[in-house]
C-alpha positions as CSV (number, residue, x, y, z in Angstrom):
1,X,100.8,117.4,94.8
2,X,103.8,115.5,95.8
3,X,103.5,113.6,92.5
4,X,103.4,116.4,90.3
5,X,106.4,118.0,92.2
6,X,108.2,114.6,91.3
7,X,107.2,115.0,87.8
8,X,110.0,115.4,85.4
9,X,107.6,116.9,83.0
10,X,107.4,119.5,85.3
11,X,110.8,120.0,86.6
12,X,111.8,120.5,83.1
13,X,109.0,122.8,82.6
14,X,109.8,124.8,85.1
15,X,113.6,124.6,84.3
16,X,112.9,125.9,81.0
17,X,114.0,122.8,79.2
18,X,110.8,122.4,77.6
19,X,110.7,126.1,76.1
20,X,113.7,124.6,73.6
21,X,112.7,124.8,70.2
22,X,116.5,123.9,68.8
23,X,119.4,121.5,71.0
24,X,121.6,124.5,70.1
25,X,119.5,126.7,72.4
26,X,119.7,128.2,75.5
27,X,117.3,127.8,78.1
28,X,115.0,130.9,78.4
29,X,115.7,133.3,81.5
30,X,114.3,132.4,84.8
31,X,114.9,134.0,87.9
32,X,114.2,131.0,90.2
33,X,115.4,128.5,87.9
34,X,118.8,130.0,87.8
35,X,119.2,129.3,91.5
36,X,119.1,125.4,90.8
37,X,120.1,125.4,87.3
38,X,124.2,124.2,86.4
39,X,125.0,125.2,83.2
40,X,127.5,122.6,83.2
41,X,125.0,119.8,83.7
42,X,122.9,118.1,81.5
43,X,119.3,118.9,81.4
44,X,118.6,114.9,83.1
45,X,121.2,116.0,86.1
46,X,119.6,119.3,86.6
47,X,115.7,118.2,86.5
48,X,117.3,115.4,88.6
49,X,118.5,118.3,91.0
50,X,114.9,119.9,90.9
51,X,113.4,116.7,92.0
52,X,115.8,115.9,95.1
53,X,114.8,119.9,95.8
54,X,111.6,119.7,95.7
55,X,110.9,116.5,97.8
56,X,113.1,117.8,100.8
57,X,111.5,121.4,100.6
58,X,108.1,119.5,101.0
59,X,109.2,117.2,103.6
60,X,110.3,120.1,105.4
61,X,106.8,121.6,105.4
62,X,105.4,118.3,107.4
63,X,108.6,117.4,109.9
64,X,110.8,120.8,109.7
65,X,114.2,121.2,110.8
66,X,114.8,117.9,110.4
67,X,116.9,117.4,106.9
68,X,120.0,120.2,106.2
69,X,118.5,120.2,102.8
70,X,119.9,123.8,102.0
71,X,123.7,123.4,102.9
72,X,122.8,120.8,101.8
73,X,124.0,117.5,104.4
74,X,124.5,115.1,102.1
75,X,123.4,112.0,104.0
76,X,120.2,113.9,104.7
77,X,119.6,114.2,100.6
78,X,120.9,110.7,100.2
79,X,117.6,109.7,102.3
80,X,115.3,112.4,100.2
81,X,116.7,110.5,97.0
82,X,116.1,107.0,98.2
83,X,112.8,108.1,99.2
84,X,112.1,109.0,95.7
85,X,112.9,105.5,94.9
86,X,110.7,104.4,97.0
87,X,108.1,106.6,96.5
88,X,107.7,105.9,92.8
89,X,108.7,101.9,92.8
90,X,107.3,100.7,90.0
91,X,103.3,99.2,91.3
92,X,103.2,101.3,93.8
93,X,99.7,102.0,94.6
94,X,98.0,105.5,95.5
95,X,97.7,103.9,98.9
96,X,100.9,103.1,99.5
97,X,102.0,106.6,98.6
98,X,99.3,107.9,100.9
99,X,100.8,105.8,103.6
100,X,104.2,107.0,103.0
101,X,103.4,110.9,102.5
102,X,101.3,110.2,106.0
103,X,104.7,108.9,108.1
104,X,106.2,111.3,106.9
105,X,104.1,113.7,109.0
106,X,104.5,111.2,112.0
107,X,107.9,112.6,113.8
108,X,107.6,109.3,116.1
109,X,108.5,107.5,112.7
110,X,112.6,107.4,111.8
111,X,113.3,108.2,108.7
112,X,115.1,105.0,107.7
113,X,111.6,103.2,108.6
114,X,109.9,105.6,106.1
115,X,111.8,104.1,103.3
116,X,111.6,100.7,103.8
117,X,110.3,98.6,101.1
118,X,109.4,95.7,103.4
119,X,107.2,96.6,106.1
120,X,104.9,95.2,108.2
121,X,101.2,94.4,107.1
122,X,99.3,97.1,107.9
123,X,96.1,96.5,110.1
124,X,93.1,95.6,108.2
125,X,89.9,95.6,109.5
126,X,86.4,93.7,108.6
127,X,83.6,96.1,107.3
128,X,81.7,95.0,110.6
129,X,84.8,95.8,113.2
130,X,85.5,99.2,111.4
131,X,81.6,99.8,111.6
132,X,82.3,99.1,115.6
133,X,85.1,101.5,115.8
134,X,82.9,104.2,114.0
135,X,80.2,103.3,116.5
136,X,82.7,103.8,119.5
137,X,84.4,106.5,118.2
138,X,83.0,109.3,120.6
139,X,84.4,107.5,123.7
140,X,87.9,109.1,125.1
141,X,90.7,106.9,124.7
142,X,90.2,105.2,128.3
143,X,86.7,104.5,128.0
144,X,87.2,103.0,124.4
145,X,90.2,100.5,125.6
146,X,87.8,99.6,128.1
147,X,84.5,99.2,125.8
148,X,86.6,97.0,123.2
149,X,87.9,94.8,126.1
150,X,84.5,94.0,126.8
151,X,82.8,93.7,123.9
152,X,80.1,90.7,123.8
153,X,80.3,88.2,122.6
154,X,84.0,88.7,122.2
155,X,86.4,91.5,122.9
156,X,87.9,93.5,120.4
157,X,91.5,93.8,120.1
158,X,92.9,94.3,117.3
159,X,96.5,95.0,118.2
160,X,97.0,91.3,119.4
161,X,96.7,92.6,123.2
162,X,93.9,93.6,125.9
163,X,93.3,97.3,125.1
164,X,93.4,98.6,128.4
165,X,97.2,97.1,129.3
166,X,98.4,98.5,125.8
167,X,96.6,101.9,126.7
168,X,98.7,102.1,130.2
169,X,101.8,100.6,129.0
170,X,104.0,104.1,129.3
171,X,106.2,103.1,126.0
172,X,103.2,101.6,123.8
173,X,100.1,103.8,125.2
174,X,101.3,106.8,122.1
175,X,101.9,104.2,119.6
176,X,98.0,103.1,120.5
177,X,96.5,106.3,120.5
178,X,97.3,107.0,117.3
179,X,96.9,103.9,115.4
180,X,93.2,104.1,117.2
181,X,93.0,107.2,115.7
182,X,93.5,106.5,112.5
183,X,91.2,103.4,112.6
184,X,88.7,106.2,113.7
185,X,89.6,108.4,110.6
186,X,88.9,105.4,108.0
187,X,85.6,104.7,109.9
188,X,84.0,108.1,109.9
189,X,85.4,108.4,106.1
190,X,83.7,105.4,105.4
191,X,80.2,105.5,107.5
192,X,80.0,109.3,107.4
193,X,79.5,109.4,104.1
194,X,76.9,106.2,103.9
195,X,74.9,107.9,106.7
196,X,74.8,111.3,104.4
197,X,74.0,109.4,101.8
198,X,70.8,107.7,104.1
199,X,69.9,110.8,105.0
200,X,69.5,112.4,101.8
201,X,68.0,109.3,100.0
202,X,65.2,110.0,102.9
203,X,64.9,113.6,102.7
C-alpha cells in the first residue's frame, strides 16, 4: 500500500495530471486535489507535495501525534522526505521495506534510527533454532528465558547473553520481549504453514 501511495504514477493520477490530453491544458476539477495542488508549481513539485502528504498521513496512522505534518513542522516533513529516500533506495528489497514500515509502528524506535541506511545486522536464525523457538513458543516470557538457558546440549541465546539476566535487566527486559516476539512471529509463519500443509497431505 505504502508503495502505491509513493507512486508518482498515482499522485499524478490522482492530481489530475494524467487526464492532460494537451501541455496547454488545465488539470480537470478535483475537490481534494485542489487542497494540495499549487497552481504555481510545476506538476513534478506538486506530485512531489502529494508524496511527502501521503507518507506522513500514513505514518500518522501507525505512531500518531507524533509529526506536525498539517501546519506542517518542517523538520518533522524533512524526516518524512528523507524517509522516502530511504524507503525507495535503489536495491532495496521487499524485506527491507517490511522492516522499515514495521519500526515505524515500534514507538520505542526514534525516528532518526528509522532512516538510517547503516544498521545493524538483523538476527538471523538457523532453520533448526527457529524450529526451537516455534516449539517453545507457548511458554510465557519467564519460562521461555529460562527453557532457552537450559537447553541441552547447549543453551540458546541468541542475543549474545543468558536469557534470563536480559529478561530481568529493567532497561533491556522490553527490548527482549519484543525481539522474542518477533522471532515467534517468523516461526509460526514458517512452521504453521508446513504443519497445515502435513495435515492436509494426510487427510
Amino acid at each position: 500500500m505504502l508503495c502505491g501511495l509513493i507512486s508518482e504514477e498515482s499522485c499524478a493520477e490522482w492530481l489530475g495530471f494524467n487526464d492532460l490530453a494537451h501541455p496547454d491544458a488545465k488539470p480537470p476539477v478535483r475537490s481534494l486535489a485542489g487542497l494540495i495542488r499549487d497552481p504555481d508549481w510545476t506538476d513534478t513539485d506538486n506530485i512531489h507535495k502529494l508524496r511527502m502528504y501521503r507518507v506522513a498521513a500514513f505514518f500518522d496512522c501507525l505512531r500518531p501525534n507524533v509529526l506536525d505534518w498539517e501546519t506542517p513542522r518542517i523538520p518533522d516533513m524533512e524526516w518524512v522526505l528523507k524517509f522516502i529516500e530511504v524507503f525507495t533506495r535503489p536495491g532495496i528489497s521487499m524485506e527491507d521495506q517490511t522492516n522499515l514500515i514495521d519500526d515505524l509502528s515500534r514507538r520505542r524506535i526514534p525516528l532518526e534510527k528509522i532512516v538510517q541506511v547503516e544498521r545493524g545486522p538483523r538476527l538471523q536464525l538457523s532453520h533448526d533454532d527457529l524450529r526451537y523457538v516455534w516449539q517453545t513458543s507457548e511458554l510465557s516470557y519467564g519460562e521461555r528465558a529460562l527453557a532457552w538457558d537450559n537447553r541441552t546440549p547447549e543453551p540458546f541465546q541468541p542475543f549474545g547473553r543468558p536469557n534470563v539476566e536480559i529478561y530481568r535487566d529493567k532497561k533491556l527486559g522490553h527490548r527482549w520481549r519484543v525481539a522474542v516476539k518477533n522471532q515467534i512471529k517468523k516461526a509460526k509463519k514458517r512452521f504453521d504453514s508446513d504443519l497445515s500443509q502435513d495435515e492436509g497431505e494426510v487427510n
